[in-house]
DOVO-76286 format. One record per residue (C-alpha): residue number from 1; residue in three letters; x, y, z. Coordinates in nm, 4 decimals. Layout:
! residues N
+-----+--------+----------+----------+----------+
: num : residu :        X :        Y :        Z :
+-----+--------+----------+----------+----------+
: NUM :    ALA :        X :        Y :        Z :
...
+-----+--------+----------+----------+----------+
! end
This chain:
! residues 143
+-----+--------+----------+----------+----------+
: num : residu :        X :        Y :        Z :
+-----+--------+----------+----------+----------+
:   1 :    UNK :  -1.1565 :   3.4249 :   5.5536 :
:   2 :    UNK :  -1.0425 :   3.1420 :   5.3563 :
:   3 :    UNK :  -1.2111 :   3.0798 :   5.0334 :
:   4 :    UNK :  -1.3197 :   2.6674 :   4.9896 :
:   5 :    UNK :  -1.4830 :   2.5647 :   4.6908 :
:   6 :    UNK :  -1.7460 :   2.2562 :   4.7648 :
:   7 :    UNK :  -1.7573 :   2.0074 :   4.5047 :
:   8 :    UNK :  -2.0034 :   1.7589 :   4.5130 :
:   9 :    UNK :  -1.8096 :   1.5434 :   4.3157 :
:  10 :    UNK :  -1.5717 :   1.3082 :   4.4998 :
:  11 :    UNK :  -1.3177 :   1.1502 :   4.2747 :
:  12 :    UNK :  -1.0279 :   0.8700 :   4.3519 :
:  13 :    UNK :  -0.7012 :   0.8246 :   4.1494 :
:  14 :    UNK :  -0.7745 :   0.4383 :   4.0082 :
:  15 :    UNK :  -0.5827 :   0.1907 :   4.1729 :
:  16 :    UNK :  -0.2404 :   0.0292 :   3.9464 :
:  17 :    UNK :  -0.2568 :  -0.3243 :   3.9296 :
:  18 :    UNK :  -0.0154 :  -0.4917 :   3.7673 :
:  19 :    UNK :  -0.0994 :  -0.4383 :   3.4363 :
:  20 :    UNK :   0.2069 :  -0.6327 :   3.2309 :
:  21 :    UNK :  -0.0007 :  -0.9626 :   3.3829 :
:  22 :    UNK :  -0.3020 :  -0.8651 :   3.2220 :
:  23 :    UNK :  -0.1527 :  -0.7159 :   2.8740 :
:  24 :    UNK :   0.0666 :  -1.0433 :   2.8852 :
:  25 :    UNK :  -0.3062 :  -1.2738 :   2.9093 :
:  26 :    UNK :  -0.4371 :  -1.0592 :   2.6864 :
:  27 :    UNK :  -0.1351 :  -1.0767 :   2.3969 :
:  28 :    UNK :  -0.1952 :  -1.4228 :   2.4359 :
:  29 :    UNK :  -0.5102 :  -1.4548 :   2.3880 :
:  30 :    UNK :  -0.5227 :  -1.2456 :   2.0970 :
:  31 :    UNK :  -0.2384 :  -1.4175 :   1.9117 :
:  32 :    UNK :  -0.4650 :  -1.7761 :   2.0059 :
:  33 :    UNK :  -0.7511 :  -1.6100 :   1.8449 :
:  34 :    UNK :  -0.5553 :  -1.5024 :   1.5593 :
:  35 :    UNK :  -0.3826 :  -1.8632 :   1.4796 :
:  36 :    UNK :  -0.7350 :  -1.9842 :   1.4772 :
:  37 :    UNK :  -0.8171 :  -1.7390 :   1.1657 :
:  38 :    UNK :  -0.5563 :  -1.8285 :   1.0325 :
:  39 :    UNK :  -0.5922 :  -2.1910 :   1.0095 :
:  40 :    UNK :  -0.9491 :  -2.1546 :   0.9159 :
:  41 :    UNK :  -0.8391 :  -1.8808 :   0.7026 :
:  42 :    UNK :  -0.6434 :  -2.1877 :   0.4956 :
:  43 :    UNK :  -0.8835 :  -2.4409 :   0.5578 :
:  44 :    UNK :  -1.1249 :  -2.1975 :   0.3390 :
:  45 :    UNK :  -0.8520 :  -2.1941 :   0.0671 :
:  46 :    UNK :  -0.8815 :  -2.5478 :   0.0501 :
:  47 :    UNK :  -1.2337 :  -2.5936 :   0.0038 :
:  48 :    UNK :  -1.2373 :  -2.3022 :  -0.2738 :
:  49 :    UNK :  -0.9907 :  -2.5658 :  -0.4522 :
:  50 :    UNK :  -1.1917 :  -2.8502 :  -0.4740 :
:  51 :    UNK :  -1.3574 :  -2.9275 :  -0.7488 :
:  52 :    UNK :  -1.7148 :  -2.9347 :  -0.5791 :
:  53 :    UNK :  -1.6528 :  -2.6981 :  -0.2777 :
:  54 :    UNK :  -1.9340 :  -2.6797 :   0.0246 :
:  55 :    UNK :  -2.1096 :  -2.3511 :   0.0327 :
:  56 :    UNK :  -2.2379 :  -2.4395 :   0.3795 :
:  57 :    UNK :  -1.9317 :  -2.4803 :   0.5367 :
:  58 :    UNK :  -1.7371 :  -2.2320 :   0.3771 :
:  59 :    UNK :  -2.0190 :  -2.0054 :   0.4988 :
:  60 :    UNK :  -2.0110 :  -2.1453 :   0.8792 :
:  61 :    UNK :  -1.6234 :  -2.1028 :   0.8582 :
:  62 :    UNK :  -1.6809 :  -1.7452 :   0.7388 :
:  63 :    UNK :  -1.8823 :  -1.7364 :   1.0459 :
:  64 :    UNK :  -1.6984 :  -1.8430 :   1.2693 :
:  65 :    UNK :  -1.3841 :  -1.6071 :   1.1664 :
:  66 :    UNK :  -1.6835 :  -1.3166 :   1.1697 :
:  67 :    UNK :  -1.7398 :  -1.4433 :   1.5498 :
:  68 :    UNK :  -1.3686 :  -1.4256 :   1.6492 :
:  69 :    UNK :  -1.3022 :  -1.1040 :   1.4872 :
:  70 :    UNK :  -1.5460 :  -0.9651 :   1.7384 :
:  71 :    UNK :  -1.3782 :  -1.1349 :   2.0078 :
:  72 :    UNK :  -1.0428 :  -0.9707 :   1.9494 :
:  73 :    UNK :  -1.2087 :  -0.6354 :   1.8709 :
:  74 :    UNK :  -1.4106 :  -0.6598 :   2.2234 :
:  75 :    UNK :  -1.0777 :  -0.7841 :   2.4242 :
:  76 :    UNK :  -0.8565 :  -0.4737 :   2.2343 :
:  77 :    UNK :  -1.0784 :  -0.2263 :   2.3132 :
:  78 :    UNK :  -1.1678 :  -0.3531 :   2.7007 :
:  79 :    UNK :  -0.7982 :  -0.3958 :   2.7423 :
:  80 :    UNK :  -0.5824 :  -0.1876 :   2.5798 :
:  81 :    UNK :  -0.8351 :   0.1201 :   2.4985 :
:  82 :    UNK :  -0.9598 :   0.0969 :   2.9213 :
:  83 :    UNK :  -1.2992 :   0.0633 :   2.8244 :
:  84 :    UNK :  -1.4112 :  -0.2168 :   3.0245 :
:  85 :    UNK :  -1.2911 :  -0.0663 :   3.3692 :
:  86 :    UNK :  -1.5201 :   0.2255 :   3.2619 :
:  87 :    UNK :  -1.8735 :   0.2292 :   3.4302 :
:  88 :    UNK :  -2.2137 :   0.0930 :   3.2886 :
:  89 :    UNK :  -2.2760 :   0.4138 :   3.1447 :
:  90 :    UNK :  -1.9823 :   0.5147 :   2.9649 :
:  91 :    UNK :  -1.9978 :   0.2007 :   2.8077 :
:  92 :    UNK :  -2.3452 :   0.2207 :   2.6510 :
:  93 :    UNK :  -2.2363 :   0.5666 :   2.5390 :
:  94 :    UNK :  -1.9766 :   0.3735 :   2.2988 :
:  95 :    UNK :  -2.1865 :   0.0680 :   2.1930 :
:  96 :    UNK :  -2.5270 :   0.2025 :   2.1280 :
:  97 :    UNK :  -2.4206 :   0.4382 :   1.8652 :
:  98 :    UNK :  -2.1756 :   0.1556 :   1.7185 :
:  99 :    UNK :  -2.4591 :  -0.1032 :   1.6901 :
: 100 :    UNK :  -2.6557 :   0.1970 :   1.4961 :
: 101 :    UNK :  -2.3874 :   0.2228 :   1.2907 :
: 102 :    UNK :  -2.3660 :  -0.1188 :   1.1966 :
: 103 :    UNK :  -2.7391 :  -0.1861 :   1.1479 :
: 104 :    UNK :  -2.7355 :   0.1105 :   0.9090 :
: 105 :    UNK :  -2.4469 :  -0.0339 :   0.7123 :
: 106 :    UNK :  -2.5915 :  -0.3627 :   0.6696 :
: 107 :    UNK :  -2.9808 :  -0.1296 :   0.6130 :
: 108 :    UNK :  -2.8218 :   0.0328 :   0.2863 :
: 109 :    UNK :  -2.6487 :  -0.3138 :   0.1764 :
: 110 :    UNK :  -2.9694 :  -0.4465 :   0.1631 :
: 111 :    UNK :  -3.1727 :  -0.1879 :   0.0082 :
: 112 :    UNK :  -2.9216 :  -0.0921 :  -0.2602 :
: 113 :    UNK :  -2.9529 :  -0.4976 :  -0.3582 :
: 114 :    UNK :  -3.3208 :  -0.4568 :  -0.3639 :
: 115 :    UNK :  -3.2484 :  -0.1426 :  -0.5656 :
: 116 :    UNK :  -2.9974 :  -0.3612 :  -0.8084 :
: 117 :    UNK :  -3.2699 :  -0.5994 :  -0.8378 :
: 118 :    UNK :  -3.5452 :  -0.4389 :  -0.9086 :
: 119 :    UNK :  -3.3881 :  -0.1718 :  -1.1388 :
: 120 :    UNK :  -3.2836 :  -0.5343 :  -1.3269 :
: 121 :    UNK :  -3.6125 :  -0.6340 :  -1.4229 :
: 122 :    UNK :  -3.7807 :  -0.3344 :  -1.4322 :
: 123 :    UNK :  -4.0113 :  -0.3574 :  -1.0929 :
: 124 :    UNK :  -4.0686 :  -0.7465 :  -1.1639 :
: 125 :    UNK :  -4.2227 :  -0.6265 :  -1.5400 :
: 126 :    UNK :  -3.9740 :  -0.8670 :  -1.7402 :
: 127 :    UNK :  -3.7573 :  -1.1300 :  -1.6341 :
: 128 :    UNK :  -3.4072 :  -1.0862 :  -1.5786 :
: 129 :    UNK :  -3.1379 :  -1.0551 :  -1.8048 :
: 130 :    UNK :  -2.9959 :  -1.3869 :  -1.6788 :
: 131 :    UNK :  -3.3583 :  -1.5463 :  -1.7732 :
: 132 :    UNK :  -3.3663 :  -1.3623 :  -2.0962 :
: 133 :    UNK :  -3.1078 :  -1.4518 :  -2.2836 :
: 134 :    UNK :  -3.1816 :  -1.7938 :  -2.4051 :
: 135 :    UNK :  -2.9038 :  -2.0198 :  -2.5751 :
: 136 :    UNK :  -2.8920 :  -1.9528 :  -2.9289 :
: 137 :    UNK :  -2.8419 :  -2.1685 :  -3.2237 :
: 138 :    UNK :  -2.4637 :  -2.1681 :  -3.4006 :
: 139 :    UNK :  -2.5660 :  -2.1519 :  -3.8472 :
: 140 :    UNK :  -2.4650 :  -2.4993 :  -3.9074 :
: 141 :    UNK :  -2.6688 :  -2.6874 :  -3.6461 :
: 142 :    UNK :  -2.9647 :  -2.8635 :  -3.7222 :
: 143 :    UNK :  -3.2377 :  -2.8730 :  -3.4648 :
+-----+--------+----------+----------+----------+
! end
């Protein structure tokens, strides 16, 4: 008597498309992306040069390149690491504790500013150094 083992698990090899198509979209895409930076990367520079530079801007440009950076992270890792032909599951496996791990980075950036802060005035008991220090008088000056 011949000895089977039952699986219940049925499992297919994946199915080879051409990949070179999609790596070739994808290298594309990434150096588009990348260009982008770059130019807005400059265009910062530029504003940081003028003599009255906009904070908004540079901030929305800062953005922006934030935004992108994303982008090219989400296309490198769905292409090139085979995560997005991975099912739903696998997939929340990866993100869920990456999103943690970001919330909890940007969690102890804020706190230890709080901490900065408040350590700087003494729990709001004095004013801060900035404040405190006002302009003093050179011996010569008359008032």
């Amino acid at each position: 008597m011949s000895e089977h083992v039952v699986s219940p698990e049925v499992t297919f090899a994946p199915a080879h498309t051409s990949g070179t198509k999609r790596i070739w979209k994808t290298f594309w895409l990434l150096s588009f992306i990348t260009i982008i930076e770059l130019v807005i990367g400059i265009v910062i520079y530029n504003i940081h040069k003028g003599e009255h530079p906009n904070h908004t801007l540079v901030l929305a440009f800062k953005g922006a390149v934030c935004i992108l950076t994303l982008a090219k992270a989400y296309y490198i890792v769905a292409v090139f690491m085979h995560l997005g032909d991975e099912i739903r599951n696998m997939i929340i496996t990866i993100v869920v504790p990456l999103a943690l791990f970001i919330w909890f980075i940007i969690a102890f950036l804020w706190d230890g500013n709080s901490w900065r802060n408040l350590r700087n005035t003494d729990a709001g008991s004095r004013p801060t150094q900035e404040q405190a220090a006002p302009a003093t008088k050179k011996s010569g000056e008359k008032e």
